[in-house]
N, C-alpha and C positions, 0 to 999 in steps of 0.2 A: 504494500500500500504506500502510496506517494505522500508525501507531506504539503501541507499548505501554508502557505504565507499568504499575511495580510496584507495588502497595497494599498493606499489612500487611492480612488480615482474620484473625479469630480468630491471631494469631502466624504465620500462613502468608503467604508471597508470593501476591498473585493478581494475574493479567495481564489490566486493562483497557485498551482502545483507546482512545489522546488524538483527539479533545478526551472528556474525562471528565465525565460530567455526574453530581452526584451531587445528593440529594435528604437535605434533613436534617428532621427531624420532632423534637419535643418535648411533654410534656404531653397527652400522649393517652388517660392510665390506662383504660386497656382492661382491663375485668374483665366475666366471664360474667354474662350476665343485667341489668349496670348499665350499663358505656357500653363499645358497639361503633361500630367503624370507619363512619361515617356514609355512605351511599349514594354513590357516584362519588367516594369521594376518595381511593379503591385506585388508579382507573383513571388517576387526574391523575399516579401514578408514573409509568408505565407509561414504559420508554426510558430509565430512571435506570442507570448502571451500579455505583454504588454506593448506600447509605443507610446515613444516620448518624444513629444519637440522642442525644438530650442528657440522657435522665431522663424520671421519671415517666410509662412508659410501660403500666405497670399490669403484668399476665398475660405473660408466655410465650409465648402465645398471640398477641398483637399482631407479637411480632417474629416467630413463625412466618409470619404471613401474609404481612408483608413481604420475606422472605427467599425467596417465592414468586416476587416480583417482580426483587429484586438480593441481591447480598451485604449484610447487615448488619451493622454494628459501633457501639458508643459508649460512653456513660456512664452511671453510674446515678444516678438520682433518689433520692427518698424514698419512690415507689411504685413498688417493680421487684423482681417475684423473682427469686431469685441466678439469673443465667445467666451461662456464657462468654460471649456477644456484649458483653454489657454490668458487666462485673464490676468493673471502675473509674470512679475518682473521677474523673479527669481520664486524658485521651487526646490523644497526637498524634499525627494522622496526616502524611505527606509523599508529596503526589501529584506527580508533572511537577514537582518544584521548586519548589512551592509547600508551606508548612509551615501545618497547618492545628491549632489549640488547639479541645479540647473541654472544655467543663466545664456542669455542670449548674446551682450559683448562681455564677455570677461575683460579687456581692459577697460573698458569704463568704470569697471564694479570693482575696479580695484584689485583686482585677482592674479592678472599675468602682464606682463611687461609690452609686449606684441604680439598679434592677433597670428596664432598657427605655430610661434616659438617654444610658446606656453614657459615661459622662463617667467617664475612667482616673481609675485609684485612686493617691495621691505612692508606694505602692508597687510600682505595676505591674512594672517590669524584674524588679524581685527574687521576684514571685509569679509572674512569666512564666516564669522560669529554674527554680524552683522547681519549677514543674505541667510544665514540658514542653521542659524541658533547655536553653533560650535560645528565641530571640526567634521568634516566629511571625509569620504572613503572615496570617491569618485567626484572628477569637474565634468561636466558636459556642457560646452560653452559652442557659439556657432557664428556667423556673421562674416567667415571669408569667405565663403563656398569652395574651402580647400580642406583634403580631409587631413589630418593629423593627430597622432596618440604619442605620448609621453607618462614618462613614469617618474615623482619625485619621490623620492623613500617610498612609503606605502602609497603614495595618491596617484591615482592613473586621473592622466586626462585626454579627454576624448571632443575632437569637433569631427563632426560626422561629413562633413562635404558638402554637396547637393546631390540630390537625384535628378534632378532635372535642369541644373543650371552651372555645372561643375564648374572651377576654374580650370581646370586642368582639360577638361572634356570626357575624362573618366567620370561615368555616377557612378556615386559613393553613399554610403550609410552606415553607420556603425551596429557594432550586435553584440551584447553585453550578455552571457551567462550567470547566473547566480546562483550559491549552491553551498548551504552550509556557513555563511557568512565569508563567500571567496566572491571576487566578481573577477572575471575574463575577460576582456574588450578589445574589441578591433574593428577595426574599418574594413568594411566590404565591398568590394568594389564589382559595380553590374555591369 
């Protein structure tokens, strides 16, 4: 028998099955008519049992489709119409014991030095405490649309890239495993 962990989504308790695989996207600005979800990179979810965003995800409409697939919850950008999924600046989630930081510019938030470097900022603890009540296990931060992972002592950080707007031309998305209070993360590229 599998174990369950509690995930906050929209303010509610929801019960997924450890190991937790969740799926974090960013920079996707999904608007009608200009840029939609590109050919197979729905299906690269597929088996997530959560998603997270970080911002700029454009429409409504984008987290609809997504929330097709899992539960969605995260942050906003500067391209996001007001929805409850995504109605804050900064979010923490606590999966299996692992404490997971969202934010959409981590330099602004005080957190890393330049955007995809992820070199900590002299005020990280105090804008860590600030955004998400003490010290986190995980950054997931977004707003180059370039993917990138780093690892400081214990803190893994992750900006997921775009799916549909890469810098690179690679879509990218990250995919976090969690499992007994470990978390896994990488970048995936479609």
């Amino acid at each position: 028998m599998s174990e369950e962990t509690a995930v906050a989504v929209r303010g509610e308790a929801t019960l997924i099955a450890a190991p937790t695989s969740v799926a974090v996207l960013a920079d996707c600005h999904i608007h009608a008519g200009q840029v939609a979800w590109r050919k197979g990179s729905l299906d690269a979810l597929e088996g997530v049992d959560l998603i997270v965003t970080l911002g700029d995800m454009g429409e409504a409409s984008g987290l609809d489709a997504l929330e097709e697939i899992a539960p969605v919850t995260g942050v906003r950008g500067a391209d996001d119409e007001p929805d409850p999924r995504t109605d804050q600046p900064a979010r923490r989630l606590e999966i299996d014991g692992v404490v997971i930081g969202c934010v959409f510019d981590a330099v602004r938030a005080g957190l890393v030095t330049r955007d995809g470097d992820f070199a900590l900022a002299g005020g990280f603890a105090e804008a860590e405490r600030r955004l998400f009540g003490g010290p986190i296990d995980v950054l997931l931060c977004a707003g180059s649309h370039r993917a990138a992972e780093a690892r400081h002592g214990g803190l893994l950080l992750i900006d997921p890239g775009s799916l549909t707007l890469p810098a690179d031309e690679t879509p990218t998305f990250a995919r976090l495993t969690i499992e007994a209070g470990r978390c896994d993360g990488r970048v995936i590229r479609v």
